[in-house]
C-alpha positions as CSV (number, residue, x, y, z in Angstrom):
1,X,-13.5,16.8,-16.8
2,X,-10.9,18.7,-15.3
3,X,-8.9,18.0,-12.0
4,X,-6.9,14.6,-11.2
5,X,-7.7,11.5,-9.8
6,X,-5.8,10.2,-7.3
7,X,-4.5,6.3,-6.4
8,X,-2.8,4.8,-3.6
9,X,-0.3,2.6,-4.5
10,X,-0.2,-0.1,-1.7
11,X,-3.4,-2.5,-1.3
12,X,-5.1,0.1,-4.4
13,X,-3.5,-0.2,-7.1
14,X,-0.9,-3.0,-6.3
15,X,-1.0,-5.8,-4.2
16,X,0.2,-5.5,-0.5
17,X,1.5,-8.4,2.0
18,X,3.1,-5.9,4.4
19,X,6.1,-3.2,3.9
20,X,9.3,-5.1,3.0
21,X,11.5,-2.3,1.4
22,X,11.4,0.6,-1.3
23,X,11.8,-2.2,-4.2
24,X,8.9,-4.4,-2.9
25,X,6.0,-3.5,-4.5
26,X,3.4,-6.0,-5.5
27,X,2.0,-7.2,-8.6
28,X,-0.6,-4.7,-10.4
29,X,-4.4,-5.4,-9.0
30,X,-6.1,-6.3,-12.8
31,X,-8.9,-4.0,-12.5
32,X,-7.4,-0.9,-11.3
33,X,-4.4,-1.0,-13.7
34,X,-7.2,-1.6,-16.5
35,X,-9.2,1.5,-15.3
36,X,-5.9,3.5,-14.5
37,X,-5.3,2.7,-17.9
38,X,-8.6,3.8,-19.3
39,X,-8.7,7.2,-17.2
40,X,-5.5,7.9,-18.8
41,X,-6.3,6.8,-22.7
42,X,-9.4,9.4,-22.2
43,X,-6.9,12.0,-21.2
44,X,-7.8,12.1,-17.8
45,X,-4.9,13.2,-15.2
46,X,-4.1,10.4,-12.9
47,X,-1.3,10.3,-10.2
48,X,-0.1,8.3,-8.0
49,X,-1.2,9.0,-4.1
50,X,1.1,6.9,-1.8
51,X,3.0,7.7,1.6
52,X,6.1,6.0,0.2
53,X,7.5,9.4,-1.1
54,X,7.9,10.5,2.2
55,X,11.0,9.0,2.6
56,X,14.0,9.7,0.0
57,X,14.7,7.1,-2.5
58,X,10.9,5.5,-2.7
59,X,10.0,7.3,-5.8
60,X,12.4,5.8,-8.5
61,X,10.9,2.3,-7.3
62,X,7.5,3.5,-7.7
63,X,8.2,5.1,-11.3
64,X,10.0,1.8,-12.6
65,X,7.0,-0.1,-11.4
66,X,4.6,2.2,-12.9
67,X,6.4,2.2,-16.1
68,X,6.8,-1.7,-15.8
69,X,3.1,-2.0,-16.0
70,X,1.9,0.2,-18.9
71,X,1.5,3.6,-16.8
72,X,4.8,5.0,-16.8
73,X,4.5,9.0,-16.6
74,X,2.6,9.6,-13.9
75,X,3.1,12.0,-10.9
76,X,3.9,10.5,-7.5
77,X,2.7,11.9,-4.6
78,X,1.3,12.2,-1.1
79,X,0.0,15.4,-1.2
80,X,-3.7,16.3,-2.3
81,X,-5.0,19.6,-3.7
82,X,-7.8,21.4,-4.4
83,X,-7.1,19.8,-8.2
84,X,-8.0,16.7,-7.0
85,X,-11.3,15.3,-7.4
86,X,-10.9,11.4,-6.7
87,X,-8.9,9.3,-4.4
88,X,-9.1,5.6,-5.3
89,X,-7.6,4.2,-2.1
90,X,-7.9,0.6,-0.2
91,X,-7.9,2.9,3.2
92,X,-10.2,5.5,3.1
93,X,-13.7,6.2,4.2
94,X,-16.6,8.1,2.2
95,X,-18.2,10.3,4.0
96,X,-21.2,12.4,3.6
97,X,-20.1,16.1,2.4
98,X,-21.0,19.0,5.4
99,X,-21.7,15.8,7.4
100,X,-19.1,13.7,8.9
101,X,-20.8,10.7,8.5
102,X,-19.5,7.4,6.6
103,X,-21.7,6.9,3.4
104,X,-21.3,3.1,3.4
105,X,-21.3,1.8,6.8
106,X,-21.6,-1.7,5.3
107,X,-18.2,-1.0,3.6
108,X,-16.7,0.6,6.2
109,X,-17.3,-2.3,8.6
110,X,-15.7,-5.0,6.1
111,X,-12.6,-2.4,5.9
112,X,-12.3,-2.7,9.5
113,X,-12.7,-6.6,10.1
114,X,-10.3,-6.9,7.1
115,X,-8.0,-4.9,9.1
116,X,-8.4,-6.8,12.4
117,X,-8.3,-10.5,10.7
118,X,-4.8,-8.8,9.3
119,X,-3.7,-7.3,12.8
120,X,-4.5,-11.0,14.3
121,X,-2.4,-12.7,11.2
122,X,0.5,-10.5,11.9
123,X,0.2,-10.9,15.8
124,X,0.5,-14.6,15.4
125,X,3.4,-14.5,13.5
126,X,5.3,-12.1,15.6
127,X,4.9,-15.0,18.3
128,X,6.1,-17.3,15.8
129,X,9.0,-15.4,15.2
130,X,9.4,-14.8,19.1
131,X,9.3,-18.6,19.2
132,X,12.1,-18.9,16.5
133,X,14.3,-16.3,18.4
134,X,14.3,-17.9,21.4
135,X,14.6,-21.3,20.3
136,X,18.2,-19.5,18.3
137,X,19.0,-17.7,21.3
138,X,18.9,-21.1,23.6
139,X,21.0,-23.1,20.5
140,X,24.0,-20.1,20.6
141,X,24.1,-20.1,24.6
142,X,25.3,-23.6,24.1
143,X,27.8,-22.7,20.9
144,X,31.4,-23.1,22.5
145,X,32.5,-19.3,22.6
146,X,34.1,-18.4,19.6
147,X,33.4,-21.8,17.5
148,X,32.1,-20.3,14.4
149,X,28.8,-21.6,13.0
């Protein structure tokens, strides 16, 4: 089969806890590296579909990681063509060619609770940190001025 398959890095292909730097990049999810593995030992052309490499200096990360984990090689990008004929990608919705509309509704719902349950996670720890903050900034307003801590 001709054309190339592409997989998003981030919550795909890797695991994903949030964006903490170029260098972060979780560990390799076990069933994708195995089939990203097997698509390439059957000469298929896989790359590497992320929206790091739109910034400078992600895609030297991304290549040691790939390499890392058995799948060094591949092309990195976050661009798709008309050679493309999969994308593999935690994000995306299926929908029904000339139609518009999502094949798996089902699927598409748990996407979107998944995403909610992580918006609420990340909400309540942004209070927590807004808790922290203010509990540093009340400590330093009673720090003689220019006692070192």
């Amino acid at each position: 089969m001709s054309g190339w398959i592409g997989v998003d890095l981030d919550g795909t292909l890797a695991q994903y806890g949030g964006f903490k730097g170029p260098d972060d990049i979780g560990e390799p999810v076990p069933a994708m590296l195995d089939r990203v593995k097997a698509w390439v030992a059957d000469g298929r052309e896989v790359r590497i579909f992320t929206a790091r490499v739109c910034a400078p200096g992600f895609e030297e990360p991304i290549k040691a990681w790939c390499e890392k984990h058995g799948i060094g090689g591949l092309a990195i990008t976050n661009a798709k063509d008309f050679g493309m004929v999969e994308l593999w990608d935690d994000r995306a919705v299926r929908v029904m060619f000339n139609k518009g509309e999502p094949c798996c509704a089902e699927a598409r719902n748990e996407m979107l609770d998944a995403a909610v349950t992580k918006n609420a996670l990340l909400a309540d720890r942004i209070k927590e940190l807004e808790a922290e903050v203010e509990k540093l900034e009340e400590y330093l307003s009673r720090v003689p001025a220019g006692m070192y801590l």
